[in-house]
KOLGU-4560 file (N, C-alpha, C; in nm, 3 decimals, padded with zeros to 5 digits):
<recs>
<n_xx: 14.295 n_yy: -16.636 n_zz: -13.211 ca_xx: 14.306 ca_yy: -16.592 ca_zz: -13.073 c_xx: 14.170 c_yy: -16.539 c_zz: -13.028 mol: A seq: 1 type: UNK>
<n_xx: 14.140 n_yy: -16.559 n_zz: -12.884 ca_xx: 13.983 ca_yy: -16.536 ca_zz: -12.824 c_xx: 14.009 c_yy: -16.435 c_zz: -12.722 mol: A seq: 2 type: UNK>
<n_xx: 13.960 n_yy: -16.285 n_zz: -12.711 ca_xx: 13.986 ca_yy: -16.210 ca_zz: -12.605 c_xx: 13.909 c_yy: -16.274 c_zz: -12.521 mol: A seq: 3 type: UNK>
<n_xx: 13.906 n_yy: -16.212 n_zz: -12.349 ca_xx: 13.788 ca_yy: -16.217 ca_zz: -12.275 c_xx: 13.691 c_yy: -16.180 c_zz: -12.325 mol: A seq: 4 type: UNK>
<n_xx: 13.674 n_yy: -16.046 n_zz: -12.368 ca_xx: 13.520 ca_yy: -16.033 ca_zz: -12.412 c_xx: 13.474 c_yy: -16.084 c_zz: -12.496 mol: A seq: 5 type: UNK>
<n_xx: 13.522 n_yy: -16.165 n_zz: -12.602 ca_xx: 13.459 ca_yy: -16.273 ca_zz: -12.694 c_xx: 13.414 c_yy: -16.379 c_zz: -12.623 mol: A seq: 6 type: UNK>
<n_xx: 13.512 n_yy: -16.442 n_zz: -12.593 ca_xx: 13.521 ca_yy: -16.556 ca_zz: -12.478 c_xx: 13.360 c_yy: -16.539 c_zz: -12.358 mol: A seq: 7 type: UNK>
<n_xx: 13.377 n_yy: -16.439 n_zz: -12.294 ca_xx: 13.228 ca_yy: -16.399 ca_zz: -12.241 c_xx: 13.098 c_yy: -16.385 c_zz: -12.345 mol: A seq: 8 type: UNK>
<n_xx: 13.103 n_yy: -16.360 n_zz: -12.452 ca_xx: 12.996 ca_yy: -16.366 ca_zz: -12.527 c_xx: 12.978 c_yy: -16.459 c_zz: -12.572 mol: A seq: 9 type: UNK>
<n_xx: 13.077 n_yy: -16.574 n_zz: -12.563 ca_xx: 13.048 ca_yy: -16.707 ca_zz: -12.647 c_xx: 13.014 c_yy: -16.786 c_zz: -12.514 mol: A seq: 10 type: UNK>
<n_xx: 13.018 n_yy: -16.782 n_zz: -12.423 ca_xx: 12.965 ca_yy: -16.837 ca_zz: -12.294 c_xx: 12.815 c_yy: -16.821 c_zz: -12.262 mol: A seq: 11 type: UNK>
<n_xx: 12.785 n_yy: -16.654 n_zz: -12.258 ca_xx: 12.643 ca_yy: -16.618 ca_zz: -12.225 c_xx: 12.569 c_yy: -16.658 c_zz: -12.349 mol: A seq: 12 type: UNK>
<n_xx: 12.616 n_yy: -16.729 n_zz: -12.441 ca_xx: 12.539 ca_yy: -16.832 ca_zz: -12.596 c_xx: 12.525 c_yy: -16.934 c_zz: -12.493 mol: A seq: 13 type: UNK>
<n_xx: 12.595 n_yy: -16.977 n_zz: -12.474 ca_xx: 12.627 ca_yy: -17.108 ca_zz: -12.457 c_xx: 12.506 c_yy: -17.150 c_zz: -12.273 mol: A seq: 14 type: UNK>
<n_xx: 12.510 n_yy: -17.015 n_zz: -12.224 ca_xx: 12.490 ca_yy: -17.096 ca_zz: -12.084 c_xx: 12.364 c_yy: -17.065 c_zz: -12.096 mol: A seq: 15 type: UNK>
<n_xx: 12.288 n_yy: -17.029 n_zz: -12.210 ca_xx: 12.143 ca_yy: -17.024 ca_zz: -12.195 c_xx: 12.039 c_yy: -17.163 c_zz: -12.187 mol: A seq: 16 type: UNK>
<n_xx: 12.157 n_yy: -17.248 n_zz: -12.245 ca_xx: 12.092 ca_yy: -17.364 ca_zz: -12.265 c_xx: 12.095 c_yy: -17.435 c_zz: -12.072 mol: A seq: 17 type: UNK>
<n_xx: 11.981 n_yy: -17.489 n_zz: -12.032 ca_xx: 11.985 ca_yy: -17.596 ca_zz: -11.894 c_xx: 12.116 c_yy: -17.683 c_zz: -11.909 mol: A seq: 18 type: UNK>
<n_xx: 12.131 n_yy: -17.733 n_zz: -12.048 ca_xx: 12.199 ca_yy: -17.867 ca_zz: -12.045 c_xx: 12.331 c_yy: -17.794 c_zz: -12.027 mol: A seq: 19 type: UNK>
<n_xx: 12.407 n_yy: -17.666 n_zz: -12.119 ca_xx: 12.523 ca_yy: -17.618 ca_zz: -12.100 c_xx: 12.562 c_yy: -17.586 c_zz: -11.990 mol: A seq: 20 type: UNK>
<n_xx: 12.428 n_yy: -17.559 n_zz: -11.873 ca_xx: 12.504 ca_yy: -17.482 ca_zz: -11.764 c_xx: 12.554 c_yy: -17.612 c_zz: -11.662 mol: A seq: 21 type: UNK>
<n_xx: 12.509 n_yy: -17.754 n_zz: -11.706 ca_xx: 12.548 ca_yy: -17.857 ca_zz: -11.608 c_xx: 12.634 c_yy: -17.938 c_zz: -11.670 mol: A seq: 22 type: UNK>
<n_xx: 12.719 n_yy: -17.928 n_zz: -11.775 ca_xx: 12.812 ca_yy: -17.976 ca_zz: -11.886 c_xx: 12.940 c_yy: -17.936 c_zz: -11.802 mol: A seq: 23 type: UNK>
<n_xx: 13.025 n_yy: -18.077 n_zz: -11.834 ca_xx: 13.148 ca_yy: -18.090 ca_zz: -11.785 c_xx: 13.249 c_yy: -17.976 c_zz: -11.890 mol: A seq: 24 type: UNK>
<n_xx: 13.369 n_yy: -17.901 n_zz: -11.841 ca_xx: 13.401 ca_yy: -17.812 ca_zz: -11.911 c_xx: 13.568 c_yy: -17.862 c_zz: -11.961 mol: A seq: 25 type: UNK>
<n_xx: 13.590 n_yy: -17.883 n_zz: -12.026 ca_xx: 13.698 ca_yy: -18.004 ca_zz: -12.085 c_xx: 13.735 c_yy: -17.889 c_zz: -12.235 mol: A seq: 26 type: UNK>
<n_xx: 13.893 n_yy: -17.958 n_zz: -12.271 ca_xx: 13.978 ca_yy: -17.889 ca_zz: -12.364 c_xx: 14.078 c_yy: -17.960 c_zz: -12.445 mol: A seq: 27 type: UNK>
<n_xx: 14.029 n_yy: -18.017 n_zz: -12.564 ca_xx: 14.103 ca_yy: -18.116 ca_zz: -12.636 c_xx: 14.202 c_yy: -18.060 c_zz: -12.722 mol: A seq: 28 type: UNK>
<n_xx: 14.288 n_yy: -18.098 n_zz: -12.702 ca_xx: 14.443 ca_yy: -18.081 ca_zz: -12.704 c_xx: 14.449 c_yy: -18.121 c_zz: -12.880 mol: A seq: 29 type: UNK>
<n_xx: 14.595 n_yy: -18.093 n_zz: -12.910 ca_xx: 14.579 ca_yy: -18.118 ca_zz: -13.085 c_xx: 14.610 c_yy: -18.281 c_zz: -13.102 mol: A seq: 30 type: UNK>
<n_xx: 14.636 n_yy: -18.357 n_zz: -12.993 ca_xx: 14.634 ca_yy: -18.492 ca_zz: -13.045 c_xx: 14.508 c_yy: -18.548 c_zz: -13.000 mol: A seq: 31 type: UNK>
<n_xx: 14.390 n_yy: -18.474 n_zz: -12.984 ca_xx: 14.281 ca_yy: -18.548 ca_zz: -12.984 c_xx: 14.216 c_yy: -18.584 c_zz: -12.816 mol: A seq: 32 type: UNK>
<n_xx: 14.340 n_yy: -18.572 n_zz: -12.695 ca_xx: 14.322 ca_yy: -18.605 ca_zz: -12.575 c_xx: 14.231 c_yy: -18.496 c_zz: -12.504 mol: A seq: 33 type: UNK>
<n_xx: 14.128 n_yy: -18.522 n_zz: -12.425 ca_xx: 14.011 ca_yy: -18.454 ca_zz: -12.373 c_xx: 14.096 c_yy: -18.467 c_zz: -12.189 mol: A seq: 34 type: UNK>
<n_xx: 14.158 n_yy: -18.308 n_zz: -12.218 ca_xx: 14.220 ca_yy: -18.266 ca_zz: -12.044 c_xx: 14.038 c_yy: -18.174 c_zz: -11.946 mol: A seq: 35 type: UNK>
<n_xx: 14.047 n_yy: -18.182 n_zz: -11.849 ca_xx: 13.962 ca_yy: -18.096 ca_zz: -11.742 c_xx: 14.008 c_yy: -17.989 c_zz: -11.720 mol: A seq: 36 type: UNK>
<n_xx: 13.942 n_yy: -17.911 n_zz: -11.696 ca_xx: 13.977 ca_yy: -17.725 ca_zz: -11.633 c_xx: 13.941 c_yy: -17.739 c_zz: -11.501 mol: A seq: 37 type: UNK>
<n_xx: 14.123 n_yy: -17.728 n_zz: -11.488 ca_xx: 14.132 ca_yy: -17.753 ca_zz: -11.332 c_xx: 14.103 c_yy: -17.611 c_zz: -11.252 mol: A seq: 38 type: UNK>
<n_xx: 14.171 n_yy: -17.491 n_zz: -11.317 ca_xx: 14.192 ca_yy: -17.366 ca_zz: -11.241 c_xx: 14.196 c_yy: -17.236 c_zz: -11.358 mol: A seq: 39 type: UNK>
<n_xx: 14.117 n_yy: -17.109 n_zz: -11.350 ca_xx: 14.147 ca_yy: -17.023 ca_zz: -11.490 c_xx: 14.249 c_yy: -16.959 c_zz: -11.331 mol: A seq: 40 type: UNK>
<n_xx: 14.319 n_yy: -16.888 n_zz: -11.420 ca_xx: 14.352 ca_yy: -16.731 ca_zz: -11.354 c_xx: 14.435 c_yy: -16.645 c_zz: -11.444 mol: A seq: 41 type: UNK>
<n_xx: 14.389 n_yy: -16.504 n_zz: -11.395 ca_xx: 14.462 ca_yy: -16.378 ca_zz: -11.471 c_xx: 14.553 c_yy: -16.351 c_zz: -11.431 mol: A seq: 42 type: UNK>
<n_xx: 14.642 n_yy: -16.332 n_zz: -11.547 ca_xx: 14.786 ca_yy: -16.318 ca_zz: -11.529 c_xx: 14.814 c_yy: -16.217 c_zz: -11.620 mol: A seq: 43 type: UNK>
<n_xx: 14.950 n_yy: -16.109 n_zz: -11.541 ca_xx: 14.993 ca_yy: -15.987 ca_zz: -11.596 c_xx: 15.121 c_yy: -15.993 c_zz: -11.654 mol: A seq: 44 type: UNK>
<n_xx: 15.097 n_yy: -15.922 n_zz: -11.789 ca_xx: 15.253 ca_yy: -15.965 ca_zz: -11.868 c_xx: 15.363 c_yy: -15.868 c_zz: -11.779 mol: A seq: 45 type: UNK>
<n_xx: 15.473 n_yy: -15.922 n_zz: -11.800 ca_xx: 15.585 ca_yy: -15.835 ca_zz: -11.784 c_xx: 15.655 c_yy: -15.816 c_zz: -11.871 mol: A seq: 46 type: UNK>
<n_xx: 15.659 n_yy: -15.796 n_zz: -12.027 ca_xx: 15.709 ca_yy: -15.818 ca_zz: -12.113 c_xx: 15.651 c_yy: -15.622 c_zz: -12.152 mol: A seq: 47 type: UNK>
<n_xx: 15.761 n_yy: -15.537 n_zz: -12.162 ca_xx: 15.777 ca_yy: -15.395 ca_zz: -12.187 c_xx: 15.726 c_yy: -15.365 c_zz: -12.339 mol: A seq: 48 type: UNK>
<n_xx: 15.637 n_yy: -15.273 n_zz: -12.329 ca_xx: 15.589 ca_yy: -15.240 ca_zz: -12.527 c_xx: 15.506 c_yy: -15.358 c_zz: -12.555 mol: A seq: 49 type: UNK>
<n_xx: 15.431 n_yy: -15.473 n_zz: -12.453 ca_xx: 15.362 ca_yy: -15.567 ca_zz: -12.487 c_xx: 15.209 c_yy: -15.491 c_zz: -12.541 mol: A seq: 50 type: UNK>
<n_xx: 15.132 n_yy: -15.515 n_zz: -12.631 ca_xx: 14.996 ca_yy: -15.477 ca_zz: -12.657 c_xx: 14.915 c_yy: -15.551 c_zz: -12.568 mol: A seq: 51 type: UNK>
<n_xx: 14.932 n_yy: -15.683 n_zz: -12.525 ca_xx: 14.882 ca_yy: -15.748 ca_zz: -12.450 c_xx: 14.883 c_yy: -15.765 c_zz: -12.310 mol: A seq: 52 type: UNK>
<n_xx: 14.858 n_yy: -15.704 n_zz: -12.253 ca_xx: 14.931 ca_yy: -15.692 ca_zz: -12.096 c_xx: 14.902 c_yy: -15.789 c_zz: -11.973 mol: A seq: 53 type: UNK>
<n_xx: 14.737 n_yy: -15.832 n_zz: -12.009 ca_xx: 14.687 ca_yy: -15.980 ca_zz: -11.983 c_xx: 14.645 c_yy: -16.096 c_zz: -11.998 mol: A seq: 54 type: UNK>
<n_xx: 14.639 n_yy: -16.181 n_zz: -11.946 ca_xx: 14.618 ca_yy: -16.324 ca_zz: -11.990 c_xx: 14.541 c_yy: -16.416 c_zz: -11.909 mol: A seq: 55 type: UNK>
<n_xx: 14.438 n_yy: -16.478 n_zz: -11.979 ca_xx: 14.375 ca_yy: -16.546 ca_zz: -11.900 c_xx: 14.417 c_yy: -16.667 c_zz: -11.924 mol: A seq: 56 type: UNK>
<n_xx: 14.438 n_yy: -16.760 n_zz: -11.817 ca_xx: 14.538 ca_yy: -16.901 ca_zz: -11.872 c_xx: 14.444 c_yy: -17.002 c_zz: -11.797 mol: A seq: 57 type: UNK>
<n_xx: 14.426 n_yy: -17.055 n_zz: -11.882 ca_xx: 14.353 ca_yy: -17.275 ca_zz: -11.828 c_xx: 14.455 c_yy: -17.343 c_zz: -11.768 mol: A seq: 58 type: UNK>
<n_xx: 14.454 n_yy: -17.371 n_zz: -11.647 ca_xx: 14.500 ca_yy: -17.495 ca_zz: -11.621 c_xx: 14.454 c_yy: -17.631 c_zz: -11.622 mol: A seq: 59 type: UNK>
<n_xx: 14.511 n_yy: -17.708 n_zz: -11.691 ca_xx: 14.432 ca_yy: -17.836 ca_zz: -11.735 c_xx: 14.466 c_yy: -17.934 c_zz: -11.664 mol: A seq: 60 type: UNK>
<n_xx: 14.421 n_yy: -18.091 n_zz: -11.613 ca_xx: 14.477 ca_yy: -18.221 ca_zz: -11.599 c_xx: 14.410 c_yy: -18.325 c_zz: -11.666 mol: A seq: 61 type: UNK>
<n_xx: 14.471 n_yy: -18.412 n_zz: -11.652 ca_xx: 14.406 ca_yy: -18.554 ca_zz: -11.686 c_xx: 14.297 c_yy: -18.604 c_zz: -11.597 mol: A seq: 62 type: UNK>
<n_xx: 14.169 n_yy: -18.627 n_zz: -11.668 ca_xx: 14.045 ca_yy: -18.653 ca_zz: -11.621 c_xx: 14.041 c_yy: -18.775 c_zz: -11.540 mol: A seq: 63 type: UNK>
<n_xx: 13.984 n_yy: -18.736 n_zz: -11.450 ca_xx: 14.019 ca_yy: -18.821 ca_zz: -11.316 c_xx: 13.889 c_yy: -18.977 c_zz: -11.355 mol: A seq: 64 type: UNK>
<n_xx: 13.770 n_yy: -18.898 n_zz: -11.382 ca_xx: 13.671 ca_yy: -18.959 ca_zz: -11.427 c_xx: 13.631 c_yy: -18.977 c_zz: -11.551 mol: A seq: 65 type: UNK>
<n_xx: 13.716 n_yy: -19.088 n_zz: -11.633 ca_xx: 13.648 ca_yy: -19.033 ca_zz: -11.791 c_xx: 13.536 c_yy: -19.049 c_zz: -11.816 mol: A seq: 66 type: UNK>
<n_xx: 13.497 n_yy: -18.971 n_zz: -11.924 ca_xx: 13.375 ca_yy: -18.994 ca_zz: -11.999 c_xx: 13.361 c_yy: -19.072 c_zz: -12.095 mol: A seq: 67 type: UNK>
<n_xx: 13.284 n_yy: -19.108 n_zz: -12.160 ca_xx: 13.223 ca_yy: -19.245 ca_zz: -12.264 c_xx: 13.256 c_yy: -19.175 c_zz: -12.396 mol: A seq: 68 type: UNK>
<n_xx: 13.223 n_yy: -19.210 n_zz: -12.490 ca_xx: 13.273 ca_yy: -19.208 ca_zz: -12.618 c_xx: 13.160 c_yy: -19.025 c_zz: -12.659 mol: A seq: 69 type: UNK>
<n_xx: 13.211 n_yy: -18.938 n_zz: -12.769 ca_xx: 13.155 ca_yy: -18.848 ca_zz: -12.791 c_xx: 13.072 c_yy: -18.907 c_zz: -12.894 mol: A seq: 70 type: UNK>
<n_xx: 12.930 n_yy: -18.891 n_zz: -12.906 ca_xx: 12.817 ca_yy: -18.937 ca_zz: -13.030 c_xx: 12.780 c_yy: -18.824 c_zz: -13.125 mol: A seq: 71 type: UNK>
<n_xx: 12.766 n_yy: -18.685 n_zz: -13.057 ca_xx: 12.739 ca_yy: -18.560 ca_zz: -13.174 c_xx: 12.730 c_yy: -18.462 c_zz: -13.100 mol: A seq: 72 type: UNK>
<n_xx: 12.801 n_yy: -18.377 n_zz: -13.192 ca_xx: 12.798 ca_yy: -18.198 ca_zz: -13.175 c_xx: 12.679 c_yy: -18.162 c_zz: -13.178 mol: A seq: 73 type: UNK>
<n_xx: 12.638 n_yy: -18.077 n_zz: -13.076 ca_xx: 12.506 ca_yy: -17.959 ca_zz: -13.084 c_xx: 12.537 c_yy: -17.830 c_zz: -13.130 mol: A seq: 74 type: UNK>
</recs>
């Protein structure tokens, strides 16, 4: 599990690079399918005695424009 503030520190890694900050932002699913981030938003539990009280949730779809084959991890 990734809080926000991890999640923010693994971003401000990430967006130092030129190329990261103009990179399509995509979320592959466990069968391998590459969905788009359509919408984040914070959301408040209602669930009583929760430790967790918020949630940041991805909304995903099917890529309107696909992309070409992946060649290598940086």
């Amino acid at each position: 599990m990734i809080t926000g503030k991890h999640f923010r520190q693994m971003l401000d890694k990430f967006l130092l690079s030129p190329a990261s900050q103009s990179a399509r932002v995509q979320v592959e699913l466990p069968n391998g399918e590459m969905m788009d981030i359509l919408e984040i938003s914070l959301l408040e539990n209602t669930l009583l005695g929760s430790k967790e009280t918020h949630r940041l949730v991805f909304k995903c779809g099917k890529s309107r424009n696909p992309m070409g084959k992946i060649i290598g991890k940086l």
